[in-house]
One Martini backbone bead per residue (centre of mass of N, CA, C, O) as a GRO file, in nm:
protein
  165
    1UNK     BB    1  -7.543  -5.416  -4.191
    2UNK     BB    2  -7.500  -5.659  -4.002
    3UNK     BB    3  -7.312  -5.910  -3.844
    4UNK     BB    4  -7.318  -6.211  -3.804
    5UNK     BB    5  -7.350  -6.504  -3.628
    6UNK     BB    6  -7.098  -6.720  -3.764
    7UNK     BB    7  -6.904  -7.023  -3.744
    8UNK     BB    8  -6.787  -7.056  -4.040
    9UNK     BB    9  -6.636  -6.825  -3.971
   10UNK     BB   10  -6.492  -6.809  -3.729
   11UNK     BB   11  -6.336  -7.021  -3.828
   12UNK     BB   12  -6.192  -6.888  -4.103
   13UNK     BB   13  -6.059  -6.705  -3.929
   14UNK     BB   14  -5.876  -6.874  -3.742
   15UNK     BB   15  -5.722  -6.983  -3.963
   16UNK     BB   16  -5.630  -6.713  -4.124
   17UNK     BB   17  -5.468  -6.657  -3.846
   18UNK     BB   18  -5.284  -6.856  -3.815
   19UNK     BB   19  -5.162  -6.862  -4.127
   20UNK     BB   20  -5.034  -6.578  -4.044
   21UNK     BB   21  -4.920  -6.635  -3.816
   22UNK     BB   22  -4.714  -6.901  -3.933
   23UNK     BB   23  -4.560  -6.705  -4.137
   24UNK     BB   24  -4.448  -6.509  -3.949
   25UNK     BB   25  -4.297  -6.715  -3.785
   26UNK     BB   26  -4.115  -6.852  -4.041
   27UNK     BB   27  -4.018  -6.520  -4.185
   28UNK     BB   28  -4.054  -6.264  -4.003
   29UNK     BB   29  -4.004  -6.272  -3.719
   30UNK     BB   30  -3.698  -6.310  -3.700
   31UNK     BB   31  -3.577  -6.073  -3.870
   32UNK     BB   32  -3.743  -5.889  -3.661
   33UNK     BB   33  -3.602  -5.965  -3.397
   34UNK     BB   34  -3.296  -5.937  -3.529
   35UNK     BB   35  -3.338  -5.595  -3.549
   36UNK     BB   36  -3.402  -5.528  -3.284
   37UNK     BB   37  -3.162  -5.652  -3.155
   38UNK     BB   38  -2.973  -5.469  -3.361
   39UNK     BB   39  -3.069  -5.222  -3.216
   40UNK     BB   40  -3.033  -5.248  -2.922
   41UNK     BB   41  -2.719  -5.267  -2.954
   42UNK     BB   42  -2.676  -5.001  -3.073
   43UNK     BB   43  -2.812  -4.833  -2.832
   44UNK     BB   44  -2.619  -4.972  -2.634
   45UNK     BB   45  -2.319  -4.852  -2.774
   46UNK     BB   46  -2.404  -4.551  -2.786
   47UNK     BB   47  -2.425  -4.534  -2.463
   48UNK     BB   48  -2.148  -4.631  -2.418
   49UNK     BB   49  -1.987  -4.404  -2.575
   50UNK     BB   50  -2.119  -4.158  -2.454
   51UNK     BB   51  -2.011  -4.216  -2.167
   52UNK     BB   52  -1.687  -4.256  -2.256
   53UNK     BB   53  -1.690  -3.914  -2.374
   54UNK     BB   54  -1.787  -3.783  -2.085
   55UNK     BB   55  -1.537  -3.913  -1.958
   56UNK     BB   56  -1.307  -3.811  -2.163
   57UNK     BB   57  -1.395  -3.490  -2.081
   58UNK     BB   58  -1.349  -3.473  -1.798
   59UNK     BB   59  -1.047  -3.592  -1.793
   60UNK     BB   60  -0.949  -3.347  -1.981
   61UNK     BB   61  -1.056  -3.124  -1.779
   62UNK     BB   62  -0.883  -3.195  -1.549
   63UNK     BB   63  -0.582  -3.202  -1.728
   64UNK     BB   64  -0.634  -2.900  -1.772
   65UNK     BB   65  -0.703  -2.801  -1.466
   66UNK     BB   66  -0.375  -2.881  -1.443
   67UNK     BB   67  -0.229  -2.727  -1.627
   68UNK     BB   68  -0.316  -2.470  -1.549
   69UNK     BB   69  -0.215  -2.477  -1.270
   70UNK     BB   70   0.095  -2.480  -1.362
   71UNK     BB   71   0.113  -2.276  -1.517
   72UNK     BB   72   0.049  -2.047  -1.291
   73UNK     BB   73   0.292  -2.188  -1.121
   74UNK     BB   74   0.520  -2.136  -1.355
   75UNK     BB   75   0.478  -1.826  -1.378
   76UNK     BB   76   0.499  -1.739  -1.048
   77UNK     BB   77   0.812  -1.878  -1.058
   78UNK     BB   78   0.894  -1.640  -1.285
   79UNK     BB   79   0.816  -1.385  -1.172
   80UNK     BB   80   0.980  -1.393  -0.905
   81UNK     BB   81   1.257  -1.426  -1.030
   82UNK     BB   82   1.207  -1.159  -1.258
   83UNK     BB   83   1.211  -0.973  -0.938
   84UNK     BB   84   1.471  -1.099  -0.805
   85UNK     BB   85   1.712  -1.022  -1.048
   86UNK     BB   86   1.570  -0.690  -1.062
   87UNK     BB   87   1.650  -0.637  -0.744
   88UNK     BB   88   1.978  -0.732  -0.782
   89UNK     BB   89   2.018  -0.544  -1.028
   90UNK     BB   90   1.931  -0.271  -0.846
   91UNK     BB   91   2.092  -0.336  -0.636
   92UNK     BB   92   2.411  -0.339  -0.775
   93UNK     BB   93   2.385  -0.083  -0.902
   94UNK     BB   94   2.369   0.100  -0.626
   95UNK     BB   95   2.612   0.046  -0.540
   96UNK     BB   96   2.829   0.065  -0.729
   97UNK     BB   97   2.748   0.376  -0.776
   98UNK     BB   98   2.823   0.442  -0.453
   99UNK     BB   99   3.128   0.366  -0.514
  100UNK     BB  100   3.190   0.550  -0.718
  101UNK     BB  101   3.121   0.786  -0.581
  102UNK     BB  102   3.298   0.766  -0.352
  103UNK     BB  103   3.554   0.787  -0.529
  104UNK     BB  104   3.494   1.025  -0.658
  105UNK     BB  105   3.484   1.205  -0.412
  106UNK     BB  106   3.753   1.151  -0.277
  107UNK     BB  107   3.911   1.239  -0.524
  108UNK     BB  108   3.814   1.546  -0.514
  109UNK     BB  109   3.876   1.570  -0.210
  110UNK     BB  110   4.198   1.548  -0.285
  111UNK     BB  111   4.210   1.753  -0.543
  112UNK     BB  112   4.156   1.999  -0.352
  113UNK     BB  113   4.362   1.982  -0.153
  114UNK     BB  114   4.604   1.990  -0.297
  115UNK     BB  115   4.549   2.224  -0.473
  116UNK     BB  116   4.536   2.405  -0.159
  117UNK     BB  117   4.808   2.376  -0.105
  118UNK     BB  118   4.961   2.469  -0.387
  119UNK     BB  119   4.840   2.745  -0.305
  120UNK     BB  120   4.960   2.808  -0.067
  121UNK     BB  121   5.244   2.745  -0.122
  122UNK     BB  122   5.278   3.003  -0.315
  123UNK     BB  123   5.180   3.207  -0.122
  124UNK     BB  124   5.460   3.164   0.033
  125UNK     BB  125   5.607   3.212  -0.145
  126UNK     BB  126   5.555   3.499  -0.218
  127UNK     BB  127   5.567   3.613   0.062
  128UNK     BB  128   5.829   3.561   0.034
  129UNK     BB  129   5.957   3.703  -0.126
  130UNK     BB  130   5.825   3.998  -0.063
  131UNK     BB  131   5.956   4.035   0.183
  132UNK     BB  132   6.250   4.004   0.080
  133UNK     BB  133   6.246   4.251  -0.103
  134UNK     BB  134   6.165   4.433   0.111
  135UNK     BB  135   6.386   4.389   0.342
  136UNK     BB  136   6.602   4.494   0.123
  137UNK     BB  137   6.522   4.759   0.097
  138UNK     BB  138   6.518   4.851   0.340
  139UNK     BB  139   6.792   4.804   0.413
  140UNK     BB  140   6.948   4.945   0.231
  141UNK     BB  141   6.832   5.240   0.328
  142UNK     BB  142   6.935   5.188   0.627
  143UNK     BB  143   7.227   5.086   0.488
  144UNK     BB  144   7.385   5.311   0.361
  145UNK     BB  145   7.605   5.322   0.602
  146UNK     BB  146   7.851   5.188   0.789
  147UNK     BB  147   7.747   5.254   1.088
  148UNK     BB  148   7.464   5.102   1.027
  149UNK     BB  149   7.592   4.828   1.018
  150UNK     BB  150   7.759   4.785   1.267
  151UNK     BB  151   7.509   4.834   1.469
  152UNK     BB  152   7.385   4.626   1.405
  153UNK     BB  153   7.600   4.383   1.384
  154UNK     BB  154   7.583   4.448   1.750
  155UNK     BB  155   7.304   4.378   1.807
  156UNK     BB  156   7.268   4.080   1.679
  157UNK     BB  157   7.452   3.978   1.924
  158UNK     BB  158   7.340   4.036   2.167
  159UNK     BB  159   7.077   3.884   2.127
  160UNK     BB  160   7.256   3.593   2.061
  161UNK     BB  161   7.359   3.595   2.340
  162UNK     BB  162   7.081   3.610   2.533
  163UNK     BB  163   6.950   3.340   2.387
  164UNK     BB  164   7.243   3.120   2.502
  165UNK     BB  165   7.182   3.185   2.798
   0.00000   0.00000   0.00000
């Protein structure tokens, strides 16, 4: 059964469609549009919150990729300091090592010559010693009579006399 086409529905039909047109625009309009208002105005504050978040992320990124970058030029103008001061006590080390040996190398060589001089001395010392032992013994056994020591101390003069003109 099909609905016929009849005038004083389609009446009755307009008036409670505008009465509750009427209703809805007294009552709900109002709310629905200020709750819509309230959230258009939430969604766009969630926006631009996020908007800020993104902007403050980027900026700390920024911040961080700063002092990252201090960071590492801090670190090597602290590692070139301590290979520079690493560099200059063993500069200073070997220096002074060098200045040690050669002081010690030369007073080495100071008393192996004292050493080599007082051994020297000695065996001269020894040497004339033993000369004079010998020389001595010599001459006893040579002078041993009276006519050889006057000839000798004849040669002796006439030497010196030579020697003297």
């Amino acid at each position: 059964m099909l609905i016929e086409f009849s005038f004083g529905l389609i009446f009755w039909m307009t008036v409670s469609f505008l009465t509750v047109l009427f209703i809805l625009k007294k009552f709900a309009w109002k709310p629905i549009l200020s709750t819509l208002s309230e959230r258009e105005r939430t969604i766009e504050d969630a926006l631009s919150e996020a908007k800020k978040a993104r902007e403050e992320i980027a900026a700390m990124s920024a911040r961080n990729e700063d002092l990252m970058r201090e960071a590492r030029e801090e670190r090597e103008v602290l590692l070139k300091e301590a290979r520079d001061i690493r560099d200059k006590e063993i500069s200073e080390a070997k220096s002074k090592a060098k200045v040690e040996a050669d002081a010690l190398l030369s007073r080495a060589r100071t008393d192996i010559q004292n050493e080599k001089m007082a051994a020297i001395t000695e065996m001269k010392n020894q040497v004339a010693e033993l000369s004079i032992l010998v020389a001595e013994r010599i001459l006893k056994e040579k002078l041993a009579d009276n006519a050889a020591q006057h000839a000798l101390v004849d040669k002796v003069m006439t030497e010196a006399e030579l020697r003297q003109s």
